[in-house]
N, C-alpha and C positions, 0 to 999 in steps of 0.2 A: 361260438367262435369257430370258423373253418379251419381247415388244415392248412392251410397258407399264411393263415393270420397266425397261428398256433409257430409255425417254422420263423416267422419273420419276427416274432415276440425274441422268441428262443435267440436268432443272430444278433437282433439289437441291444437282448441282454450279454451277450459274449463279447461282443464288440464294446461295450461300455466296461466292460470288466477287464476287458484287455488295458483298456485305456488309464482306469484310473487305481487298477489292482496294485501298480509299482507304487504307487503314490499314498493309497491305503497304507503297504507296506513299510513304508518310509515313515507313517506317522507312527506306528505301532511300536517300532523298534527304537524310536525315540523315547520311549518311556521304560525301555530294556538296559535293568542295571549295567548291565556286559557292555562293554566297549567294542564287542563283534556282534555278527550276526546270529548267535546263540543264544534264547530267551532264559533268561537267569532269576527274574523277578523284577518286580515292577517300581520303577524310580523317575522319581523328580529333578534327579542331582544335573542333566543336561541343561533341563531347562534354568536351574540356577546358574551354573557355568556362562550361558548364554547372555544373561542379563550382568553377570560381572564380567564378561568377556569386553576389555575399553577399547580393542581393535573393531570387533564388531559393534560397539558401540556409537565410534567415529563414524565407521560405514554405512550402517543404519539413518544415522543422521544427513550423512553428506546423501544416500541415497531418494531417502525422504524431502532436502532442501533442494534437489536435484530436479524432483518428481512434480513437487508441487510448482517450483519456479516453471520450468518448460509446461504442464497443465495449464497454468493463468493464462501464459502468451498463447499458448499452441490453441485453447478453445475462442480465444479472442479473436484471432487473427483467422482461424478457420472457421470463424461462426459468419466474418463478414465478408469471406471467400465465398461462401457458402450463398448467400444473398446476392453477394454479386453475378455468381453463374445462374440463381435464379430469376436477375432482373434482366440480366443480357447471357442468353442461353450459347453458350459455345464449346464445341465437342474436342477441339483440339485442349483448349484449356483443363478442361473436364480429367480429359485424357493425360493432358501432362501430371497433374494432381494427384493423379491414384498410380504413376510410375514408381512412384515409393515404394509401394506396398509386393510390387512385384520385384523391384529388385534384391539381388540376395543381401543379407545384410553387411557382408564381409566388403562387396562392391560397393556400399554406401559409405560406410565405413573409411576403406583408404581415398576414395574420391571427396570425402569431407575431408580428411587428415592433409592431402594434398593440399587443397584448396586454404585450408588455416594457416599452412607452411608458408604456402606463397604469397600470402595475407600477410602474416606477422611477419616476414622477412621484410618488408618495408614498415611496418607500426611498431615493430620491435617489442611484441607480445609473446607470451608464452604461453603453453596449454594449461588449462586447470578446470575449475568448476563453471568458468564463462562459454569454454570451448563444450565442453558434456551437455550444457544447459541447450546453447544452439543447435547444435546436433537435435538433442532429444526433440525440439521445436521444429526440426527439419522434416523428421519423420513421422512424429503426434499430426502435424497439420491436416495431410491424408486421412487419418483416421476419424477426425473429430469433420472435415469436411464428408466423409461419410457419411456419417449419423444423422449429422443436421438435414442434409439434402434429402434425405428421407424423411424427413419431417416436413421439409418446406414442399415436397411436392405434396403433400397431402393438405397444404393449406389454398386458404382462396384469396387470388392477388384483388378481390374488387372489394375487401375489404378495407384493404390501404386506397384505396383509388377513392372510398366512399370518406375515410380520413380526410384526404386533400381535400374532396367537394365539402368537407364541412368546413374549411377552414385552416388544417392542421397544414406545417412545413414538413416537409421529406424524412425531418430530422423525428417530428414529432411521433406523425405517422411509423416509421419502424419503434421507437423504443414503446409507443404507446397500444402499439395493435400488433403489429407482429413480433416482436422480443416477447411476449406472452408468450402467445402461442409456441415459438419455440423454445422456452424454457423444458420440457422437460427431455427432448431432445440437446438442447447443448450441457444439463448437466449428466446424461446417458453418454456422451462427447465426452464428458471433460475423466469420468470416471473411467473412462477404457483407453484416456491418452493417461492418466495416471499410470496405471494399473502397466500399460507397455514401457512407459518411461520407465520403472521403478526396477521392474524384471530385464531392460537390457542390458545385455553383457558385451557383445560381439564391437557394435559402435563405441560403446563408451569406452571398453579398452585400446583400444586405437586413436581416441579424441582426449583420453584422461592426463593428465599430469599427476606430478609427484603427491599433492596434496589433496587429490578428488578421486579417492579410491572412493567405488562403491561396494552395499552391500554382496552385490553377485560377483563383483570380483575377486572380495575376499572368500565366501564360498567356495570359486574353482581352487584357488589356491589353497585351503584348507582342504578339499577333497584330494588332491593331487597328492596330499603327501601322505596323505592312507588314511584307513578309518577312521572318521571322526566323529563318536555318535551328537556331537552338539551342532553339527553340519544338518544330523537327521532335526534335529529339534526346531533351528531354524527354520528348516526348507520346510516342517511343518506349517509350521504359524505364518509364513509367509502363502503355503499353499489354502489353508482354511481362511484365511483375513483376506487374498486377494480374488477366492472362489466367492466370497461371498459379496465383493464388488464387483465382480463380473457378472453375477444373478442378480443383482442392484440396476445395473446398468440394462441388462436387457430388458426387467420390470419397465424400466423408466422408459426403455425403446418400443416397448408394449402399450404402453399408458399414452405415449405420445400422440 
């Protein structure tokens, strides 16, 4: 190993240490009897709190019913966005699709909240789990039309083309030759539009109503009013369960 290999080992170990050192620490201290940042001895009592906690409980749920609902549509609707810029190539399109991912979230956020205002002032609807749902469907779209289109450029269209000359209808031909092929690219999609649904805060509290609190809402608000070591407990199991769907997801974007 040269000296430059040896130096760049050393920065990328610092830099991953930077990164994920808080977060180590955060699990660690979750299992610290102390209700502060003092290690006192080693306890479970968070994590029971957590599981009898019926605020977090609701949250958790509505979070989850949240996540999977916007996943179904948002991989659905982006799997045949995704086929469509494949069949007819257009850059503007393209372009407009991935302005999600660049805008801030705060900006996405009230120009949705806007838009439902001025929506339900004529339907005479109110905010709740329908409005979080759309929203999260808003912005998953971009993400899961990412993944696939990486997929689909790597496929070959004279397969579908050899479909029709056998026979098959347009209909046939994608679900029976290419819906294969991209399966493990939209479910690499549908896992990292979970995985974003489930962790945003910034939109849904802007789009939420009284009754579709989620889990990260109730977290700031529980950190806000001072240490909470079942806050640490959480944000653990949420950081180990959705690290290890996001290493799921990029298998799946490897394999593809």
């Amino acid at each position: 190993m040269t000296v430059n290999s040896r130096w760049l080992t050393v920065f990328t170990a610092a830099v991953y240490a930077f990164l994920h050192m808080p977060l180590l620490i955060l699990c660690g201290f979750s299992f610290n009897s102390s209700r502060f940042t003092v290690w006192e001895g080693f306890s479970l009592e968070w994590y029971r709190q957590m599981f009898t906690d019926a605020q977090l409980g609701e949250a958790t749920w509505n979070s989850l019913l949240i996540a999977i609902s916007s996943t179904i549509l948002a991989t659905g609707i982006g799997t045949l966005c995704s086929y469509g810029l494949w069949k007819r190539q257009s850059k503007w399109l393209s372009g407009s699709l991935y302005l999600s991912l660049v805008t801030p979230e705060i900006v996405s956020g009230i120009a949705l909240l806007a838009f439902f205002q001025w929506v339900f002032r004529h339907a005479h609807f109110q905010l709740g789990m329908h409005t979080v749902i759309l929203a999260h469907v808003a912005f998953c779209i971009s993400y899961v039309v990412l993944v696939v289109s990486a997929r689909l450029r790597t496929a070959e269209p004279a397969l579908e083309e050899a479909a029709l000359d056998l026979g098959a209808t347009e209909w046939e031909a994608f679900r029976l030759v290419t819906l294969p092929m991209l399966k493990p690219g939209i479910l690499a999609a549908a896992l990292l539009a979970f995985t974003v649904s489930f962790d945003d805060y910034v939109i849904t509290s802007l789009v939420a109503g009284v009754d579709s609190e989620t889990l990260p809402m109730v977290l700031y608000a529980m950190a806000r009013r001072g240490a909470n070591p079942v806050v640490s407990a959480i944000s653990a199991v949420v950081f180990v369960g959705f690290g290890a769907l996001i290493l799921l997801s990029e298998r799946l974007q490897k394999n593809a």
